[in-house]
N, C-alpha and C positions, 0 to 999 in steps of 0.2 A: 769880093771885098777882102780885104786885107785884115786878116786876122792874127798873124803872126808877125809881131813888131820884133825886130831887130836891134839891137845898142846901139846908139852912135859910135861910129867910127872915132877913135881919138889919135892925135898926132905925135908918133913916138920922140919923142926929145925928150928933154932934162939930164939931170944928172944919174937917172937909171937907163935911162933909153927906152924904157916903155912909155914915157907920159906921166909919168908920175915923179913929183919932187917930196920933197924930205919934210916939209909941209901940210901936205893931205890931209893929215890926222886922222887919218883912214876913210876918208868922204867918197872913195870909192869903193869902197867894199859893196858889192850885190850890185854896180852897175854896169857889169861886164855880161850879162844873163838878157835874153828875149823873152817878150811880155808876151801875154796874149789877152786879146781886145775883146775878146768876153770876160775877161776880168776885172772888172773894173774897180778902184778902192776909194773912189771918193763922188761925188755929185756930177760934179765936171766929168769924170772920167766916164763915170754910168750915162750922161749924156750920150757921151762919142761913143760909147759901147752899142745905142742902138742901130746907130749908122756907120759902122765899122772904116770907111772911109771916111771919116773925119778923124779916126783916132791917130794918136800920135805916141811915141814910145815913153815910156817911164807916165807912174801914176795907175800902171797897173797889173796887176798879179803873174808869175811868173811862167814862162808856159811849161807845162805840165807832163807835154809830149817832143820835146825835142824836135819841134816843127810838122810834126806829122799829124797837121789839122785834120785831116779825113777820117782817122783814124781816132781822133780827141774825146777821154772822156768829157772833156767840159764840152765840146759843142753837140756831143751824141746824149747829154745829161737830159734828165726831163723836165719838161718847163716847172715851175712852183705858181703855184696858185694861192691868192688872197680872198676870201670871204667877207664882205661888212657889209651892215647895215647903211650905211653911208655911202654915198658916191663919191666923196672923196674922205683921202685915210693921208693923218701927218706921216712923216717918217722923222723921228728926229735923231740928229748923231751929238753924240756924246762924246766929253772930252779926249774921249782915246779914238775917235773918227769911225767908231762903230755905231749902225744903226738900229733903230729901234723906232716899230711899230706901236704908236699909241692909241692909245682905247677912248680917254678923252683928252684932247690935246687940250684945253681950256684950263686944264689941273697942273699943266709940267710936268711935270719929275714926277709929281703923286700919283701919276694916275698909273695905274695898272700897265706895262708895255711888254712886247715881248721883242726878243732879240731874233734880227734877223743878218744875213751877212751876205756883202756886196753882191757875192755870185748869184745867192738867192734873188733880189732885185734885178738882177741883169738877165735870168729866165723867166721872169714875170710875166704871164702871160692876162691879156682881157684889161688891164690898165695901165693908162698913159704917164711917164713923167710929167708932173708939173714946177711950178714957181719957187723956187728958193723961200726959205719962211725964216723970219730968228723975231721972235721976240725977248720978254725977260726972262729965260728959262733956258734961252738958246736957240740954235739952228736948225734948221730941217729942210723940210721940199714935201713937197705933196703928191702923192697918187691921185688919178679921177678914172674912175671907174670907165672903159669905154661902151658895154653896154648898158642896157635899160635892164631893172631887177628885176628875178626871176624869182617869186615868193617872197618879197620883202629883200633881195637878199642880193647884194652887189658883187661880182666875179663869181655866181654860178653857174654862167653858162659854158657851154664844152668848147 
């Protein structure tokens, strides 16, 4: 599976000869770098992140090893684990497209959350992506537990 995404290729012309015109306004700056597809920095992205054949370049974090995936701290990393009481757990992102684990989504904003970050989510191990969520508080997507609890107690099994 293809884990190391490439930059698109760009067609040298304009009036530099690289591809770039005097316009840009620097809109290329950081797109000339290879991602890598356990990175993922948004919902969509952490989608395609489980199935690394579906990913596609830009939308996610930059590779880290200069393509030398066997050898990657991010894919040798170890999985993170979630704990609840709940079989399923909101995730919600916040204005700056960081997420956040909520304790009681019903509350919003109020409730107690803790911060988690993309790559965490994308070693998740024992539950599944689910369904896109926003209501008046905002956005999110939901975790569901894939096993049955083990002591009351949802993602504790090994």
């Amino acid at each position: 599976m293809p884990i190391y995404l490439e930059p698109p290729a760009y067609k040298p012309g304009g009036p530099d000869g690289k591809g770039w015109n005097r316009l840009s306004l620097n809109a290329h700056m950081g797109m000339d770098t290879a991602h890598c597809a356990l990175r993922p920095r948004s919902y969509g992205k952490l989608y395609e992140s489980q199935d690394t054949r579906r990913a596609s370049w830009a939308g996610f974090g930059s590779c880290v090893n200069g393509g030398h995936c066997d050898a990657c701290p991010v894919l040798t990393a170890k999985p993170t684990t979630l704990r609840s009481f709940t079989q399923d757990v909101l995730i919600r992102i916040d204005e700056r497209g960081r997420p956040w684990l909520m304790n009681k989504p019903e509350q919003g904003w109020a409730s107690s959350a803790e911060r988690w970050t993309w790559d965490e989510l994308a070693r998740l191990q024992g539950w599944l992506l689910g369904d896109r969520y926003e209501d008046e508080h905002g956005e999110g997507f939901w975790l569901r537990a894939v096993d049955e609890p083990a002591n009351s107690i949802y993602g504790s099994r090994p």
